[in-house]
N, CA and C atoms as a LAMMPS dump frame, in Angstrom:
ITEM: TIMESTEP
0
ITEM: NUMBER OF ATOMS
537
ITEM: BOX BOUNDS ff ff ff
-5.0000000000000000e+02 5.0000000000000000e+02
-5.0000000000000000e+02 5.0000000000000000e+02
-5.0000000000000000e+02 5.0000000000000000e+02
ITEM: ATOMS id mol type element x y z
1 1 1 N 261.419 439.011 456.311
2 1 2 C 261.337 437.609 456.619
3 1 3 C 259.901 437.166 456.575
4 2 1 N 259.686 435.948 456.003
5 2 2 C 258.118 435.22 455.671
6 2 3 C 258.075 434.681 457.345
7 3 1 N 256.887 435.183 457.566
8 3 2 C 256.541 434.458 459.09
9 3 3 C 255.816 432.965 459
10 4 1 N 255.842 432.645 457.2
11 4 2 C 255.643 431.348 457.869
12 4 3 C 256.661 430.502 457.569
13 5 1 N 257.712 431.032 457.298
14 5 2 C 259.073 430.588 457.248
15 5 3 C 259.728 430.131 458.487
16 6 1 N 259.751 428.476 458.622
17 6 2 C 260.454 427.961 460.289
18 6 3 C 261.925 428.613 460.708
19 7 1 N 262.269 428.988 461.912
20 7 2 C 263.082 429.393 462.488
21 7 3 C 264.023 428.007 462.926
22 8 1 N 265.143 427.327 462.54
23 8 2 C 265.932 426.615 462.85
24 8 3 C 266.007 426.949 464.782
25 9 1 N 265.649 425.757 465.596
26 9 2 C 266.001 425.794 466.486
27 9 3 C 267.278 425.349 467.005
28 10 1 N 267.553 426.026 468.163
29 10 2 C 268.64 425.749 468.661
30 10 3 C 268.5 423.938 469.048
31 11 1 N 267.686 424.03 469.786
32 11 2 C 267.279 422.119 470.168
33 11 3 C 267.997 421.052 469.209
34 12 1 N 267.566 421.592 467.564
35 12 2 C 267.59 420.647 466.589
36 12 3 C 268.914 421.114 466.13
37 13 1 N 270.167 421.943 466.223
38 13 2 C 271.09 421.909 465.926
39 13 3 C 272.036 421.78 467.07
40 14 1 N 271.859 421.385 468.447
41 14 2 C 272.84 421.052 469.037
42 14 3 C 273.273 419.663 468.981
43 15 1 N 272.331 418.615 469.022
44 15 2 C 272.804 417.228 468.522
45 15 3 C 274.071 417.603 467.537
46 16 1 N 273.537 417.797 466.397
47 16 2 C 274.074 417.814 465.214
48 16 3 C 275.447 418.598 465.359
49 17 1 N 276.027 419.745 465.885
50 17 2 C 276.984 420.57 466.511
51 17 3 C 277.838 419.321 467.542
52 18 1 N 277.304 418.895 468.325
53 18 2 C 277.852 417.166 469.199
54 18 3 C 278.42 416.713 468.176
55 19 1 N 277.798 415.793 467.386
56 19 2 C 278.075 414.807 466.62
57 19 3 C 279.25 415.425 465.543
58 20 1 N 279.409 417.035 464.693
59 20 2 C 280.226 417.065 464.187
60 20 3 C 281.6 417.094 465.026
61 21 1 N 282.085 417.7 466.454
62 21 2 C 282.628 418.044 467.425
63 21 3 C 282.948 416.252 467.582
64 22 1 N 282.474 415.652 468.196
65 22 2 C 283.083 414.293 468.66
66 22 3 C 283.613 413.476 467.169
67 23 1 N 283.09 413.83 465.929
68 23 2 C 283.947 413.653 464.361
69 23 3 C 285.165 413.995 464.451
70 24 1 N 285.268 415.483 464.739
71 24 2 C 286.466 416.331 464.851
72 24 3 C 288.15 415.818 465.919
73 25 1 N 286.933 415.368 466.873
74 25 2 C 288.04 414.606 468.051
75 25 3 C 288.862 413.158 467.218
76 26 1 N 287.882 412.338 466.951
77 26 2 C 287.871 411.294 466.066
78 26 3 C 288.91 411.033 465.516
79 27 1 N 288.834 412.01 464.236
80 27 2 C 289.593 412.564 463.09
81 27 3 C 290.907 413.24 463.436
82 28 1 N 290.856 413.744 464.781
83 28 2 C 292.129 414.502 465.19
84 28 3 C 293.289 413.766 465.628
85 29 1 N 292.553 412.045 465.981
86 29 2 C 293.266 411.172 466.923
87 29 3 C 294.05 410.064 465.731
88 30 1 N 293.778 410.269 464.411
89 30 2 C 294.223 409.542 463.453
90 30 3 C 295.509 409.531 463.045
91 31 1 N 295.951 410.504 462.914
92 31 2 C 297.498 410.867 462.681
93 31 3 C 298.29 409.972 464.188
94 32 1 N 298.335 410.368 465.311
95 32 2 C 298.446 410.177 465.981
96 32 3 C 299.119 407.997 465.945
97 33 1 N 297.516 407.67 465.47
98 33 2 C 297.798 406.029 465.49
99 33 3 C 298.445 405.749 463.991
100 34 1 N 298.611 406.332 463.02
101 34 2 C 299.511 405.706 462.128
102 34 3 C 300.929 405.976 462.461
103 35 1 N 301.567 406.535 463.501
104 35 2 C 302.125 406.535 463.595
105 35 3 C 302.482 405.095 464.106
106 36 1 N 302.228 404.105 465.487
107 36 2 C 302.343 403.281 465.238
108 36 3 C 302.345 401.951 464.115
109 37 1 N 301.572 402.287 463.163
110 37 2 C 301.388 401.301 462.618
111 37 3 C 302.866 400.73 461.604
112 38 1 N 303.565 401.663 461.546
113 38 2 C 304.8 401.7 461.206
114 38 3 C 305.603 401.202 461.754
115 39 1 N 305.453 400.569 463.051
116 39 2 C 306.404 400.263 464.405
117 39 3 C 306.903 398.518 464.279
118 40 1 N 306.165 398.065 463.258
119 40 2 C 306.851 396.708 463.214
120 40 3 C 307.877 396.51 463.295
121 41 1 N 308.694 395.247 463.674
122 41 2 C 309.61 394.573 463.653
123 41 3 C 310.111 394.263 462.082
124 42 1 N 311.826 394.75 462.007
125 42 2 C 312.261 394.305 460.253
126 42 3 C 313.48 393.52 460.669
127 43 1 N 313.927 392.545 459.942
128 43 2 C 315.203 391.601 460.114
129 43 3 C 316.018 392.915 459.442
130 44 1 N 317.174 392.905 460.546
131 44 2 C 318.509 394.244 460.309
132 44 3 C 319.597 392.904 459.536
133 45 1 N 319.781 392.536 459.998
134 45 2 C 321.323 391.661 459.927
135 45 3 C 320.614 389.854 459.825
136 46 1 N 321.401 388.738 459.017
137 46 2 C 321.027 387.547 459.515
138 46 3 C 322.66 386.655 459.08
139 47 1 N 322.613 385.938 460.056
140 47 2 C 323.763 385.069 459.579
141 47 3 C 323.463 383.663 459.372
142 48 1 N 323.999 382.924 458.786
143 48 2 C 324.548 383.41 457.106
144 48 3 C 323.2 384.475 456.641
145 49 1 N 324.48 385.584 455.762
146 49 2 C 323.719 386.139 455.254
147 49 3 C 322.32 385.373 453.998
148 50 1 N 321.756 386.568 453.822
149 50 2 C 320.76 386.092 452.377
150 50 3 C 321.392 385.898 451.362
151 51 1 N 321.737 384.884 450.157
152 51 2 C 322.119 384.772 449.457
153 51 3 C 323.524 384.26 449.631
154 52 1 N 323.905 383.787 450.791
155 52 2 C 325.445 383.918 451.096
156 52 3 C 326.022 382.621 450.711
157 53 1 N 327.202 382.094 450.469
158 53 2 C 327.446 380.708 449.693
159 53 3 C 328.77 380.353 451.017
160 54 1 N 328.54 379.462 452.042
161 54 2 C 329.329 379.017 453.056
162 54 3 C 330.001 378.093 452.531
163 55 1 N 331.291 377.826 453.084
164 55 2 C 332.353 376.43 452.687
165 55 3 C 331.619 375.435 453.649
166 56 1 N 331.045 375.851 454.774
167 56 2 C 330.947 374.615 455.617
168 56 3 C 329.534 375.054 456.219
169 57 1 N 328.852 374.265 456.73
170 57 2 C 327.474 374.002 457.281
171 57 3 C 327.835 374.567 458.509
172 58 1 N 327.008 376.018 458.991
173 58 2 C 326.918 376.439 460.471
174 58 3 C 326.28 375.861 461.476
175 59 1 N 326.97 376.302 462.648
176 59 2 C 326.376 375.681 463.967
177 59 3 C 325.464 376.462 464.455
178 60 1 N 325.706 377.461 464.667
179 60 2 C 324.026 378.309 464.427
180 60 3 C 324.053 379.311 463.611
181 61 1 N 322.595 379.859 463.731
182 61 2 C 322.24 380.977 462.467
183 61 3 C 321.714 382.144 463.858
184 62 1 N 321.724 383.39 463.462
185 62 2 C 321.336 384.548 464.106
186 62 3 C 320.417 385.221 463.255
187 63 1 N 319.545 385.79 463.763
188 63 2 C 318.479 386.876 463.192
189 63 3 C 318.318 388.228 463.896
190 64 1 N 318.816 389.244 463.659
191 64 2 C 318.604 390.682 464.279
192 64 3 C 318.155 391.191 463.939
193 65 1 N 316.909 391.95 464.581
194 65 2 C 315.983 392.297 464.141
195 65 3 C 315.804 393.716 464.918
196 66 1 N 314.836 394.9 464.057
197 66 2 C 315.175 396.569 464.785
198 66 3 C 314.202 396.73 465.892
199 67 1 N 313.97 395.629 466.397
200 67 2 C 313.198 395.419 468.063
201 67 3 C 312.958 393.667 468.418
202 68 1 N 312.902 394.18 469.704
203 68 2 C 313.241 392.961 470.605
204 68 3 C 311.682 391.88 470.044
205 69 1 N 311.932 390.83 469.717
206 69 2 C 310.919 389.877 468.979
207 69 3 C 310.573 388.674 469.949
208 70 1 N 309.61 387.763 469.678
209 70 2 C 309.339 386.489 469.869
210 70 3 C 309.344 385.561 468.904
211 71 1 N 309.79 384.727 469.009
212 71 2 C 309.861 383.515 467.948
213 71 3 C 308.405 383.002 467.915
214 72 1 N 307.735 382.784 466.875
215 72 2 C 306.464 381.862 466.293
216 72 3 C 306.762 380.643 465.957
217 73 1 N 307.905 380.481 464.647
218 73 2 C 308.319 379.356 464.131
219 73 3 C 309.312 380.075 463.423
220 74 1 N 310.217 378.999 463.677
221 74 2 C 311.531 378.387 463.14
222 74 3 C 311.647 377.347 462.059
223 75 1 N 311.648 377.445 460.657
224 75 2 C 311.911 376.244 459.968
225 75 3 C 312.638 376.211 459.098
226 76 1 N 313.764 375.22 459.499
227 76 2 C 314.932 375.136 457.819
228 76 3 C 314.168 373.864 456.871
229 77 1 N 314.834 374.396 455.582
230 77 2 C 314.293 373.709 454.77
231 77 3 C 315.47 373.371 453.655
232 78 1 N 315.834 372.053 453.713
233 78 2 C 316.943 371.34 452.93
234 78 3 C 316.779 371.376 451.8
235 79 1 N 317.88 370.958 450.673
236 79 2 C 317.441 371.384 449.16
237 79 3 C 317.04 370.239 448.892
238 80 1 N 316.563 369.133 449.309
239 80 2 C 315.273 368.279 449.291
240 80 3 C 314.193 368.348 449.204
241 81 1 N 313.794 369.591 450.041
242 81 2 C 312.702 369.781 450.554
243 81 3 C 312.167 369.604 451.97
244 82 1 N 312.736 368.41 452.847
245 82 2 C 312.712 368.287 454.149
246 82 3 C 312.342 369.462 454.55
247 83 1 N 311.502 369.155 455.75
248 83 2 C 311.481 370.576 456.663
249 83 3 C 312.256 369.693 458.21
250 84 1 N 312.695 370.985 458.845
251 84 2 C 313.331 370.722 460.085
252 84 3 C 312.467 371.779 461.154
253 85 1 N 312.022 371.883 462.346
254 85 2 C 311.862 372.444 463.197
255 85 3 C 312.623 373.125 463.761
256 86 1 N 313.057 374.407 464.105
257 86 2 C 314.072 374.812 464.706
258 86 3 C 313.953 375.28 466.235
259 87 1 N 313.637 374.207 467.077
260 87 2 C 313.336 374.532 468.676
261 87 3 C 314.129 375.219 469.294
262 88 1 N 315.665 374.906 469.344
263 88 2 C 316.479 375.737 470.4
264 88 3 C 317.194 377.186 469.709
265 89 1 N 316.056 378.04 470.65
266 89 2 C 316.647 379.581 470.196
267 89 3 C 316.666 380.565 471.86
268 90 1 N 317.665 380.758 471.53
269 90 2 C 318.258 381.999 472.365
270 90 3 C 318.127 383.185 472.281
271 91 1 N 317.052 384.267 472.825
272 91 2 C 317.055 385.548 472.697
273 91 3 C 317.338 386.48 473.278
274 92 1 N 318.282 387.309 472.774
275 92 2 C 319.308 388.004 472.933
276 92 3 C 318.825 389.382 472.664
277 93 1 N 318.588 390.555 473.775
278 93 2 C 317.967 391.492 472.893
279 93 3 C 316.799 391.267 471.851
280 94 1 N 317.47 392.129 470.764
281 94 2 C 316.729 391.957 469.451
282 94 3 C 317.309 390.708 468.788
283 95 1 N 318.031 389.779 469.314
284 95 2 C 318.542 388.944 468.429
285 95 3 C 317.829 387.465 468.223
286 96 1 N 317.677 386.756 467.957
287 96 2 C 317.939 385.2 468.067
288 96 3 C 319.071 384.559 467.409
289 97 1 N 319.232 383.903 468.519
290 97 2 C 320.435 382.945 468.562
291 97 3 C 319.471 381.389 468.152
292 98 1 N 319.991 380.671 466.755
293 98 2 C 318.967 379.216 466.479
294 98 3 C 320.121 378.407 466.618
295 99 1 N 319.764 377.163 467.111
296 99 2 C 321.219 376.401 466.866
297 99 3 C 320.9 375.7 465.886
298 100 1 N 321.556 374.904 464.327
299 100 2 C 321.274 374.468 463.276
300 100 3 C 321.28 372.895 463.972
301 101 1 N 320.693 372.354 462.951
302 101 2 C 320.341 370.746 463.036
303 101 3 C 321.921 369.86 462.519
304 102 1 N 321.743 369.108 463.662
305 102 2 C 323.395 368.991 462.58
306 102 3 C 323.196 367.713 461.346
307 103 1 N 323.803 367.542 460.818
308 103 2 C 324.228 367.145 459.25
309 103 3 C 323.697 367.776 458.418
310 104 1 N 323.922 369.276 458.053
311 104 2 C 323.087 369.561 457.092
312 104 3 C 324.096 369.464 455.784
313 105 1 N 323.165 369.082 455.057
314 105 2 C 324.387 368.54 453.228
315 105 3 C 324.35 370.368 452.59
316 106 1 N 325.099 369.686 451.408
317 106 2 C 325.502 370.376 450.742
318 106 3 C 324.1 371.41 449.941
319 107 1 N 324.139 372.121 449.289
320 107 2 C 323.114 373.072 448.564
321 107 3 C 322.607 374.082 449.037
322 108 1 N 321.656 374.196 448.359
323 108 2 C 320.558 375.968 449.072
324 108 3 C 319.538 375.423 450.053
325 109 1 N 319.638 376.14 451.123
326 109 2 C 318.692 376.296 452.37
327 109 3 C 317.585 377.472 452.562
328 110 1 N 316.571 377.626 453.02
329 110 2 C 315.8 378.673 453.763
330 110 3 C 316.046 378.337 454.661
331 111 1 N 315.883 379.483 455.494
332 111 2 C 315.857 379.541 456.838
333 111 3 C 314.276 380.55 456.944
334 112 1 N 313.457 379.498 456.924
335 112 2 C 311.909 380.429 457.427
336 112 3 C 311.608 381.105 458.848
337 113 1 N 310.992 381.834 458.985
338 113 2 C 310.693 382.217 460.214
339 113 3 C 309.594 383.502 460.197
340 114 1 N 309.034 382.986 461.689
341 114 2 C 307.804 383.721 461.789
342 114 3 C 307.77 384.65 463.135
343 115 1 N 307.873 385.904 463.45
344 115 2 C 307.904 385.92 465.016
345 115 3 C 306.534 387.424 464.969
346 116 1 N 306.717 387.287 466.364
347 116 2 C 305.967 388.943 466.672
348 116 3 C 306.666 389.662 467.819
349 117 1 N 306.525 390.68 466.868
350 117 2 C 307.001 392.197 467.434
351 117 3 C 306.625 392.878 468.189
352 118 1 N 307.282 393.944 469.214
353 118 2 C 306.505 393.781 470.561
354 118 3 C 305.204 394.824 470.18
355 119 1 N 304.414 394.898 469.014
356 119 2 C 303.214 395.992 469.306
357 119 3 C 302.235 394.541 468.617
358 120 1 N 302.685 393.623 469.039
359 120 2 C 302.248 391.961 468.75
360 120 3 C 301.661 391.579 467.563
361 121 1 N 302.132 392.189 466.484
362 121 2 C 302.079 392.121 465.251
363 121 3 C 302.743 390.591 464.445
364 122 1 N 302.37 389.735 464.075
365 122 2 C 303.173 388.802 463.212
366 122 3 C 304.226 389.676 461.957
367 123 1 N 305.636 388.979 461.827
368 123 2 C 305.838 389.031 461.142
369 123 3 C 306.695 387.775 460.106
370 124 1 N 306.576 387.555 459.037
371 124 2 C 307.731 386.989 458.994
372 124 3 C 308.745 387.108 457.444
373 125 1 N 309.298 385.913 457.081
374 125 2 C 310.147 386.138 456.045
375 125 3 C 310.972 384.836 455.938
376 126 1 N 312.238 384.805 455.305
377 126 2 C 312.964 384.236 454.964
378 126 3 C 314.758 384.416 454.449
379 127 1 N 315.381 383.286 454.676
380 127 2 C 316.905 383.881 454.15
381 127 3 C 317.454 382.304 453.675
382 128 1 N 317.685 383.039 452.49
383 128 2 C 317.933 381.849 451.804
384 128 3 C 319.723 382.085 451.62
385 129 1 N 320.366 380.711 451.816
386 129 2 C 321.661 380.207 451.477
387 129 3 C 322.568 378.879 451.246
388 130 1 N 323.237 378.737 451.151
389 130 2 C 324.037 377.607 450.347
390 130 3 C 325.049 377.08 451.044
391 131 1 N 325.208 376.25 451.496
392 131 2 C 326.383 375.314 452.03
393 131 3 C 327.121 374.686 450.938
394 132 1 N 328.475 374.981 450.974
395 132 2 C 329.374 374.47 449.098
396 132 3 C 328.931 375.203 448.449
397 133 1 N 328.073 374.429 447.377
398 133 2 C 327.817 375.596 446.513
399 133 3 C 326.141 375.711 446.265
400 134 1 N 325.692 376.64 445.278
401 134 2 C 324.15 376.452 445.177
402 134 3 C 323.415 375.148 444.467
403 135 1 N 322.539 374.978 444.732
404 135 2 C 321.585 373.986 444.006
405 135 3 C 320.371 375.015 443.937
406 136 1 N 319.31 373.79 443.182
407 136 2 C 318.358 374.169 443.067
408 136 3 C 317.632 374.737 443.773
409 137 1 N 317.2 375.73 444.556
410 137 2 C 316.384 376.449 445.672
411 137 3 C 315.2 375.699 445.997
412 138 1 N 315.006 374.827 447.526
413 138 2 C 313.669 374.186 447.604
414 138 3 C 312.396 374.943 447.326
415 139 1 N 311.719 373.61 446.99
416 139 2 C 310.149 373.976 446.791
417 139 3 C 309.948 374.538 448.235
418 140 1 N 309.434 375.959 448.516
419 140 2 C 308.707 376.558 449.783
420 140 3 C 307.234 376.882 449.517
421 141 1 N 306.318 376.283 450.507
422 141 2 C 305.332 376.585 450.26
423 141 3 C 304.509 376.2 451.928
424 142 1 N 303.54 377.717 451.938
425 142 2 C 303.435 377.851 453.151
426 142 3 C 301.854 376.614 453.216
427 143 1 N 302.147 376.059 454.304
428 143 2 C 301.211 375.563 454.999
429 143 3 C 299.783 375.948 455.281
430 144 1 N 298.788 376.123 455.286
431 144 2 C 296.808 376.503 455.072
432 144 3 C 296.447 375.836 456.269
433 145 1 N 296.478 376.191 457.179
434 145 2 C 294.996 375.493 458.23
435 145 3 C 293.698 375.834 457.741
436 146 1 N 293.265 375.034 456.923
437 146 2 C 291.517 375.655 456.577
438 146 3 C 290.953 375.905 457.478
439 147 1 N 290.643 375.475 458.792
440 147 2 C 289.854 375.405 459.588
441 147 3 C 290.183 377.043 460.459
442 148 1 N 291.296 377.41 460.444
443 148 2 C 291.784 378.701 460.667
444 148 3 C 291.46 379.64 459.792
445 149 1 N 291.756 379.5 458.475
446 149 2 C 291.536 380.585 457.669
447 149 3 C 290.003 380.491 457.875
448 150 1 N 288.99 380.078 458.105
449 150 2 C 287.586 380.187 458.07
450 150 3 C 286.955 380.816 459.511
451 151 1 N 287.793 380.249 460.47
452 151 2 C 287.637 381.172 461.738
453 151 3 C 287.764 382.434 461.594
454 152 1 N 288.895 382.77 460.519
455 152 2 C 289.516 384.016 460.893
456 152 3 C 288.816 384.693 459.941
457 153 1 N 288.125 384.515 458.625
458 153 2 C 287.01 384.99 457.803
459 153 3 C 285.716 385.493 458.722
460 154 1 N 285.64 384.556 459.438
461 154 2 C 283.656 383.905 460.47
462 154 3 C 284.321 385.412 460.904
463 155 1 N 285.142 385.427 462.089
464 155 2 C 285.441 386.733 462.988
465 155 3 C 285.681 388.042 461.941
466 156 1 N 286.047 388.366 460.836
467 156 2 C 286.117 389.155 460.364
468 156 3 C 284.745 389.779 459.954
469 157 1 N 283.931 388.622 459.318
470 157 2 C 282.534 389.35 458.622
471 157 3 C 281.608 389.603 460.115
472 158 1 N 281.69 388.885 460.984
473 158 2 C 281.275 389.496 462.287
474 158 3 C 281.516 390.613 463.138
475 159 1 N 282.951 390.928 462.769
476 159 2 C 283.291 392.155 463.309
477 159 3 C 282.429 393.212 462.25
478 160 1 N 282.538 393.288 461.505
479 160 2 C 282.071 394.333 459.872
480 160 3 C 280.742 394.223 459.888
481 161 1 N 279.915 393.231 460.297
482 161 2 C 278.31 393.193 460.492
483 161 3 C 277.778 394.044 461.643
484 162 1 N 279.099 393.485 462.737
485 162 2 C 278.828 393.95 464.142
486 162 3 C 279.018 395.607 463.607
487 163 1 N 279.908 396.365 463.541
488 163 2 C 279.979 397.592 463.151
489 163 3 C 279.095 398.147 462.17
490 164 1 N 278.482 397.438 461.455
491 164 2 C 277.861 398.398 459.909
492 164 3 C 276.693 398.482 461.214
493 165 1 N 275.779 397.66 461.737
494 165 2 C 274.667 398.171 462.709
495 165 3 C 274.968 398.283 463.692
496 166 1 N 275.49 398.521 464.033
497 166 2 C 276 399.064 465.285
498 166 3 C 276.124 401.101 465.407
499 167 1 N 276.991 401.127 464.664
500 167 2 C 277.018 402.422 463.802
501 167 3 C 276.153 402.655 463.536
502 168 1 N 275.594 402.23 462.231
503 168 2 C 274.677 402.33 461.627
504 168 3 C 273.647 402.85 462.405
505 169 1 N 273.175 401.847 463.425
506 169 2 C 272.131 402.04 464.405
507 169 3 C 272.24 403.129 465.105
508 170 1 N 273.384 403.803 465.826
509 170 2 C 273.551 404.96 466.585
510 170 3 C 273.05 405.807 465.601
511 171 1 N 274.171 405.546 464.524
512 171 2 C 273.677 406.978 463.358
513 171 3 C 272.423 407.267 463.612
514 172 1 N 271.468 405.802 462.889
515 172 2 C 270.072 405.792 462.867
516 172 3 C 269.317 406.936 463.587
517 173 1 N 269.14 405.91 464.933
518 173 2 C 268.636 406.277 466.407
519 173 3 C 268.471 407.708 466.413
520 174 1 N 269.922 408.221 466.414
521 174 2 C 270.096 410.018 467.072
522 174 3 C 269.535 410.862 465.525
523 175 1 N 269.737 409.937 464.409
524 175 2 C 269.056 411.021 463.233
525 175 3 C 267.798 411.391 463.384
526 176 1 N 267.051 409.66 463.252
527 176 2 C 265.298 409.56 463.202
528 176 3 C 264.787 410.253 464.604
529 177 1 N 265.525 410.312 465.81
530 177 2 C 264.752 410.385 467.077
531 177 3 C 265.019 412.256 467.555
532 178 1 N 265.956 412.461 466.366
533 178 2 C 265.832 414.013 466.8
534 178 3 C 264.927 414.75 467.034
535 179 1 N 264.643 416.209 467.738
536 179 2 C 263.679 416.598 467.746
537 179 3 C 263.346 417.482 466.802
């Protein structure tokens, strides 16, 4: 051995031994959370079904879903185009109970809807059907709060700024300040 060859200290590899060890924990805890992430809420059953062609206009519609939900929004949408609000819902379990608007005419309907699931996830979707027979399927088209989508941008690049130095900085700190 060259004696003027440095001897790796213990000092300068225990940080570094930490930092891979609390990686390891990290990394161990990952499996773990995708498992939730799978846990959303899915529509099981809806009445009228999707696609379904009714003789007569229902008095209400049901949505069952493979966990117990909250309603966001409710909206039917006539083969006009009209939108309707759908306020009175009943939840049942995993179910909702909507009561329909009454006179609804003849043609194809959505039935939109938005809820969250209890790991408070949004979800939503749609079920489209026909009273008599089909018509033309309304124009659907979702609604933009600009002023939301830009909040929700502002908080995103803030979170991702906040983390790149933040991180970053720990990284930094414990690299440059080692001994």
């Amino acid at each position: 051995m060259n004696p003027s060859t440095p001897i790796p200290s213990t000092r300068r590899a225990a940080p570094l031994l930490r930092y891979a060890a609390m990686l390891a924990m990290a990394l161990s805890i990952l499996p773990m959370l995708a498992v939730s992430v799978f846990a959303h809420a899915s529509l099981v059953t809806a009445s009228p079904a999707d696609g379904a062609v009714v003789a007569e206009a229902p008095a209400r519609f049901a949505l069952s879903f493979s966990e117990p939900v909250s309603p966001l929004v409710l909206t039917l949408i006539a083969p006009d185009g009209t939108r309707a609000t759908l306020d009175e819902v009943t939840l049942r379990d995993a179910t909702l109970d909507i009561a329909a608007p009454a006179g609804l005419r003849e043609g194809t309907h959505v039935l939109s809807w938005r809820v969250v699931s209890t790991d408070g996830h949004p979800v939503g979707g749609s079920v489209v059907f026909s009273v008599g027979a089909p018509s033309a399927a309304p124009a659907v088209g979702e609604a933009i709060d600009q002023s939301v989508r830009a909040a929700l941008w502002v908080g995103k690049v803030t979170l991702y700024v906040g983390l790149f130095f933040g991180i970053g900085g720990v990284f930094a700190g414990a690299w440059l300040t080692r001994d």
